[in-house]
C-alpha positions in Angstrom: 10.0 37.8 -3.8 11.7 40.4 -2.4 9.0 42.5 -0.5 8.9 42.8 3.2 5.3 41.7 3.5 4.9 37.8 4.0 1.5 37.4 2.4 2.8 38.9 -1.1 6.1 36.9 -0.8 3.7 33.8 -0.5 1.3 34.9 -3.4 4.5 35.1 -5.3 5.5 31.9 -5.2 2.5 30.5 -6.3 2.2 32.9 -9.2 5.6 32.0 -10.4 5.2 28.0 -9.6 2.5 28.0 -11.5 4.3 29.7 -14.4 6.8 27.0 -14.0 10.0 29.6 -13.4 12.9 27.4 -13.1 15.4 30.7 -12.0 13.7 30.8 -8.9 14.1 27.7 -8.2 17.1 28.3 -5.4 14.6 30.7 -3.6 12.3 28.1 -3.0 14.6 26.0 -1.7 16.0 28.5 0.8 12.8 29.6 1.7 11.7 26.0 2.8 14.7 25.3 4.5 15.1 28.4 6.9 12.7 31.0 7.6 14.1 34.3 6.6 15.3 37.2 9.2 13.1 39.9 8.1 10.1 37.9 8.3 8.2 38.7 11.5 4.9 36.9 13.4 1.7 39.5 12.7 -1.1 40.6 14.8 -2.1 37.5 15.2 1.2 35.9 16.5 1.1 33.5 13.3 4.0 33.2 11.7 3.5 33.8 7.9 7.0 31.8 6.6 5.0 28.6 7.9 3.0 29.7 4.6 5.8 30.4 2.6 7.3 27.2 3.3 4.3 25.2 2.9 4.3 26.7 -0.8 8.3 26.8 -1.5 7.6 23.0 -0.7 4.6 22.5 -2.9 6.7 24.9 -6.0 9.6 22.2 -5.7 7.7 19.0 -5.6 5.6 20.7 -9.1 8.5 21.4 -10.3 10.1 18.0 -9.7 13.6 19.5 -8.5 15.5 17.0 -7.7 18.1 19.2 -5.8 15.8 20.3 -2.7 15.5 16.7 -1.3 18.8 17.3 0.9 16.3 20.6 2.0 13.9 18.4 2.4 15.7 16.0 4.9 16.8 18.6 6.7 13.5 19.9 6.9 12.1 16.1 8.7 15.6 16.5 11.1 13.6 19.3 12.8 11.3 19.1 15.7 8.4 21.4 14.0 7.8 19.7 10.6 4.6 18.4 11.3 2.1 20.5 9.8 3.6 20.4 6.5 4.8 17.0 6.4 1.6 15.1 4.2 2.9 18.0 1.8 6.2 17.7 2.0 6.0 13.8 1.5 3.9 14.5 -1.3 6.2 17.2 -2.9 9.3 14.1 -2.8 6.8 11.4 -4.6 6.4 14.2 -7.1 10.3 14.3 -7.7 11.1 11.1 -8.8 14.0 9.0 -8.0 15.5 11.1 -5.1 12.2 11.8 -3.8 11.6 7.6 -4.1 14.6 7.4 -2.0 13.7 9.6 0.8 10.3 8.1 1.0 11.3 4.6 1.1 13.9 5.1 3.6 11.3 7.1 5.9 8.9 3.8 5.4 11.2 1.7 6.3 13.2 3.0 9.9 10.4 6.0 10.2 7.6 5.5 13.2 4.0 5.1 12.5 2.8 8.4 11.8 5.7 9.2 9.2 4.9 5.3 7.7 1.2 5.4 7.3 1.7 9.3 5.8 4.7 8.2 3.2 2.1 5.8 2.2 -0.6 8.0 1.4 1.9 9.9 -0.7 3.2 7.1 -2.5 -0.8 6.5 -3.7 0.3 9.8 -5.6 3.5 8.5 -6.9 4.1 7.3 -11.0 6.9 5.4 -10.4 7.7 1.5 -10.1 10.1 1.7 -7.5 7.7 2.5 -5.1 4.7 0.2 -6.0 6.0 -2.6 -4.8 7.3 -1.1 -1.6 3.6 -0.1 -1.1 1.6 -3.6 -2.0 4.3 -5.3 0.7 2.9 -2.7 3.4 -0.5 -4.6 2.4 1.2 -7.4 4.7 2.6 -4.8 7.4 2.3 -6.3 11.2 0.9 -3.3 12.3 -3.7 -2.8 11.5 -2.7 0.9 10.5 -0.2 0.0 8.4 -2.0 -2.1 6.4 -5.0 0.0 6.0 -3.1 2.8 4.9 -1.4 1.1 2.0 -5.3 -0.5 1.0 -6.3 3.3 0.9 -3.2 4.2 -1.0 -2.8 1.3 -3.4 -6.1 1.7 -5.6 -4.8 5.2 -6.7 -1.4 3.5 -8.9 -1.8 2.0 -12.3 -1.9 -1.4 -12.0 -3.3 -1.8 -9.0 -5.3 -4.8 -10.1 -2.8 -7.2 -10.0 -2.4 -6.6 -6.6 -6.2 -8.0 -6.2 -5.1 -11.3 -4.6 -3.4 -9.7 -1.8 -6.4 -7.7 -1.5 -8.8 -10.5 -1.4 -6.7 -11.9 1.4 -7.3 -8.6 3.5 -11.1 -9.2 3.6 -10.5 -12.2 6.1 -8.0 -10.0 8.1 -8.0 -10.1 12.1 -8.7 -6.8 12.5 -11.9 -4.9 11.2 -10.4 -1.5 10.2 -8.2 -3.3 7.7 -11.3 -5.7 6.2 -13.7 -2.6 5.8 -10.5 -0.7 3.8 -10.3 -4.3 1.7 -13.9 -3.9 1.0 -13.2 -0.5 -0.4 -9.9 -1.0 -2.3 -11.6 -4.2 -4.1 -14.6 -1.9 -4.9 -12.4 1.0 -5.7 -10.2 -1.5 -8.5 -13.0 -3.3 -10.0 -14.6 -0.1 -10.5 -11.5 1.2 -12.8 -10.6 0.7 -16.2 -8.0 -1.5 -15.7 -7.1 -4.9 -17.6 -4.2 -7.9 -17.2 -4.0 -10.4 -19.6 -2.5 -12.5 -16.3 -2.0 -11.0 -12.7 1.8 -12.0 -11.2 1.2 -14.6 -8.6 0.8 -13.3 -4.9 4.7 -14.1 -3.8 6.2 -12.2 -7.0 4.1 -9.2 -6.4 5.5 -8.9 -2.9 8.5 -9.9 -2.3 12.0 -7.7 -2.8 
């Protein structure tokens, strides 16, 4: 972790993420956070922290540290987040609680990007806070919304009782949202999945 060169510092922390090393921990959450003063741009003016970052993030979210979610809102505070923020979203639904927090605050006051992008993470996430956050997107006002969360949803356990919302979808007014109903039914029926009763469509949805 501690040699000059960026591309072993970022072979590093995947080496020692994927051995699961817990004392590093506070290094990864540094390096995500702020890019380090001895790390310079190479010959190609790319800037290799944008790597290390992208990895610290990844380390965290496999770790599921719960502490690097303050890092991780400062991280969406800044202007050049962008690039890493599918991975970063994913990395909080990996957490757990505080990860659920950030998310769901991000899909609820964030913009469209951010909303539809939280939603494809929360496809990822195990937790029940968050499913039924993501089946009420299924009745979003906004097309993109709505598709996103049919392209998310089929991914969670229990997905199926969700089916009547779905099934409501294939009549939607916009075509984008009907061919993603299409798939998510498909998607569904196509699992393993059994209810001995679905919830009703208001229960499933409602907060």
């Amino acid at each position: 972790m501690n040699d000059p060169d960026g591309e072993i510092k970022t072979a590093c922390i995947k080496a020692l993420a994927e051995l699961g090393d817990t004392d590093t921990i506070p290094h990864f959450i540094a390096m995500a956070e702020q890019r380090p003063d001895n790390i310079s741009f190479d010959d190609n003016e790319w800037d290799v922290w944008w790597d290390m970052q992208l990895e610290s993030i990844k380390a965290l979210g496999a770790l599921k540290v719960r502490e690097a979610i303050p890092a991780f809102r400062n991280i969406i505070e800044q202007d050049d987040y962008l690039d890493i923020e599918n991975e970063l979203y994913k990395a909080a639904a990996r957490i757990g609680h505080e990860g659920d927090e950030l998310l769901l605050s991000i899909l609820e006051t964030g913009g469209g990007r951010a909303r539809r992008r939280v939603i494809k993470a929360l496809g990822n996430s195990d937790t029940q806070a968050t499913l039924k956050p993501l089946a009420r997107a299924l009745q979003d006002e906004e097309p993109e919304i709505r598709q996103a969360a049919l392209q998310a949803l089929p991914n969670r356990r229990h997905a199926v009782y969700y089916l009547p919302v779905i099934l409501h979808l294939l009549k939607d007014s916009d075509a984008g949202v009907r061919r993603a109903a299409v798939k998510a039914v498909t998607n569904i029926s196509s699992q393993d999945q059994h209810a001995e009763k679905a919830p009703d469509q208001a229960s499933l949805i409602q907060k």
